[in-house]
Every structure is written in structure tokens, then in C-alpha cells.
C-alpha positions as CSV (number, residue, x, y, z in Angstrom):
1,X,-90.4,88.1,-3.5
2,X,-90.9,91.6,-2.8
3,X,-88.6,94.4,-1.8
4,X,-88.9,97.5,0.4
5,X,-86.0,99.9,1.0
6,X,-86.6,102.8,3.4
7,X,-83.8,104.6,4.3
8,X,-81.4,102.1,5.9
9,X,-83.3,99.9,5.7
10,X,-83.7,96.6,3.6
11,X,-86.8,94.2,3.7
12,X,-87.7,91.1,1.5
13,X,-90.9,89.2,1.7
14,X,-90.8,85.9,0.7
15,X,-93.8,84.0,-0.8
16,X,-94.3,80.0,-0.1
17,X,-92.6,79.3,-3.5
18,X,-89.8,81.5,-3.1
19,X,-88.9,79.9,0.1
20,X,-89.2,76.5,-1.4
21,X,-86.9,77.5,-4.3
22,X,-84.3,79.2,-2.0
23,X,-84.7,76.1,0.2
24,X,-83.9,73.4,-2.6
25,X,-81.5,75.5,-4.9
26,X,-79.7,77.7,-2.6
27,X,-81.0,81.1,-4.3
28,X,-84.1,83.7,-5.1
29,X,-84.0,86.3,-7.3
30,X,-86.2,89.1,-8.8
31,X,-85.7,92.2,-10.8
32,X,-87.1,95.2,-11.6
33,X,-86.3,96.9,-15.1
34,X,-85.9,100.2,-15.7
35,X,-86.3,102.2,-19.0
36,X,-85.8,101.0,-22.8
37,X,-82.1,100.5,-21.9
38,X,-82.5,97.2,-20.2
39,X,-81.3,98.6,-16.9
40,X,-82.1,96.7,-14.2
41,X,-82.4,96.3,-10.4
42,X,-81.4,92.6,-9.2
43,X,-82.3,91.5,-5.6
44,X,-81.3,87.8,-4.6
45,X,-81.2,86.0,-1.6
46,X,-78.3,83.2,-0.9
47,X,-78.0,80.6,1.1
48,X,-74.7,80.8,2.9
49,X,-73.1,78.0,5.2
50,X,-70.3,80.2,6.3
51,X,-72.6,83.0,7.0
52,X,-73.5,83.6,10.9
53,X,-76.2,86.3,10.1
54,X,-77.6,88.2,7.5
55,X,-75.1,90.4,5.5
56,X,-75.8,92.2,2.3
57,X,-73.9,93.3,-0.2
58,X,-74.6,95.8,-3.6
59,X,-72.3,95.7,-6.8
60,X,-74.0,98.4,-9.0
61,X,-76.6,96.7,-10.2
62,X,-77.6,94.0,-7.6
63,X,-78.7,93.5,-3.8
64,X,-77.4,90.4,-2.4
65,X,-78.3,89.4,1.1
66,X,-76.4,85.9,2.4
67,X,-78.7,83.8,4.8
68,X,-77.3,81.7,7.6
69,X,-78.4,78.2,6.4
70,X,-79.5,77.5,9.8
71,X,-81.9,80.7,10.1
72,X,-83.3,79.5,6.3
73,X,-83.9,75.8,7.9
74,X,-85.7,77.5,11.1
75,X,-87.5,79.7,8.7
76,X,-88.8,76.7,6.7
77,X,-89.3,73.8,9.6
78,X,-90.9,75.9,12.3
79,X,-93.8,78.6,12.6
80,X,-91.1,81.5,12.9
81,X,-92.2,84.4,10.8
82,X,-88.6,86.1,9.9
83,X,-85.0,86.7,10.6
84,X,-83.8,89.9,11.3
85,X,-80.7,91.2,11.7
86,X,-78.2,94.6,11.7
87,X,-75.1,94.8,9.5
88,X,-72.1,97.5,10.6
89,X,-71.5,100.1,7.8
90,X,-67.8,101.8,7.2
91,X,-69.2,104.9,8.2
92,X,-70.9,103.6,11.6
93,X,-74.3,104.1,10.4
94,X,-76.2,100.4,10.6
95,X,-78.0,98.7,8.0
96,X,-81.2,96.8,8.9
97,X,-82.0,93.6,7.4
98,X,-85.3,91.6,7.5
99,X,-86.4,88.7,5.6
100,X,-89.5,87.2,6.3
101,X,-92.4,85.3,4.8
102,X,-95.1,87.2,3.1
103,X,-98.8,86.5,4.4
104,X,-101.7,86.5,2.3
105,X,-103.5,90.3,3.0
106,X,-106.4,91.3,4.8
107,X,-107.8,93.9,2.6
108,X,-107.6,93.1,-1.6
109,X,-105.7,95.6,-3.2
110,X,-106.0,96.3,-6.7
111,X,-103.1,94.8,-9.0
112,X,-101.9,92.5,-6.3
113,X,-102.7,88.7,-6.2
114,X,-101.2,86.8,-3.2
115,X,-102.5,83.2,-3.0
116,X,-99.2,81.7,-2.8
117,X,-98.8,84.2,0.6
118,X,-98.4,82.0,3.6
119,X,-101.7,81.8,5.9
120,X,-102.0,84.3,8.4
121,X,-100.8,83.2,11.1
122,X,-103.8,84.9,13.4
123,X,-106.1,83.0,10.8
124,X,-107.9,86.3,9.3
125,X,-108.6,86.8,5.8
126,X,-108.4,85.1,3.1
127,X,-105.9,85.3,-0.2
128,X,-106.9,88.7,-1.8
């Protein structure tokens, strides 16, 4: 799974297994570490029945976005690329929320392997 924050903003690309895995056990997660300390950054995805769009949430040391089940069963049973959605903050700013799936890249780049990246959907390029 990957994570990109800009501003307020929140996306998380999901690779074929990760959308398997949140599919059968309700959850994803990755971290990131930080420093000799152990600190680290937690991002998880979560299946949510009662959820009617995505919603995040951060404790201090973890990202937690629920998922509608329903957008997680379109996301795996039909060509649909992503879910999106915008989540009210107290302070009337909005938070934007996309999860999609991650597609294998057009152009290799050095450090990055992506064969379990979903097909393009276009059909160009192979996994880098």
C-alpha cells in the first residue's frame, strides 16, 4: 500500500494483494519507521459496515481510514478504479480522501518494483 499526503490531502494506493487481504480480513496496514527509537507511522484501511463513506481518523501515531463495505465490494467486483470522498473538519477546512488501486507504471523507476500493480487499464506498459 502506499501513502501520499499533500496538504489536505490523503491518498492510498492499493496493490492487488492488499485489496485481496483487506477484502478477506477486513484490514491493510503499512508502516513507516522512523529513527533508532522505534517510532513509527501506521496507516490502515478498515472495512466498515456502518460506514456510508470514507472517514479517517489519526490517534498520534496511526491514520485510519474506514471503507464503506459496499464501495470495497464495487472496488473488487467491477473495473472501478477508486473511491473518493471529502470528510468535514472542526475547523471547516475539508479533508480529501482517495483510495484507489495502484497500476503497474509506465516508466521503471529505480527502487520500485510493481508487478503485483493491477494492469493498466489503457493496456500500456508493462510491470516496471
Amino acid at each position: 500500500m502506499k501513502l501520499r499526503i499533500r496538504g489536505d490531502a490523503l491518498r492510498l494506493r492499493l496493490s492487488q494483494r492488499d485489496l485481496e487481504t483487506l477484502a478477506q480480513t477486513g484490514e491493510v496496514a503499512e508502516a513507516i519507521h522512523f529513527g533508532p527509537d522505534g517510532a513509527a507511522l501506521r496507516y490502515v484501511v478498515r472495512a466498515s459496515e456502518g460506514a456510508t463513506a470514507l472517514a479517517a481518523s489519526f490517534d498520534g501515531t496511526a491514520i485510519t481510514v474506514a471503507m464503506p463495505v459496499a464501495q470495497l465490494r464495487r472496488l473488487t467486483q467491477t473495473d472501478a478504479v477508486g473511491v473518493a470522498a471529502e470528510q468535514a473538519l472542526p475547523d471547516g477546512r475539508r479533508l480529501s480522501l482517495l483510495i484507489e488501486k495502484d497500476f503497474r507504471c509506465l516508466v521503471p523507476r529505480a527502487g520500485e518494483e510493481d508487478a503485483d500493480g493491477f494492469p493498466r487499464p489503457d493496456g500500456a506498459g508493462a510491470a516496471c
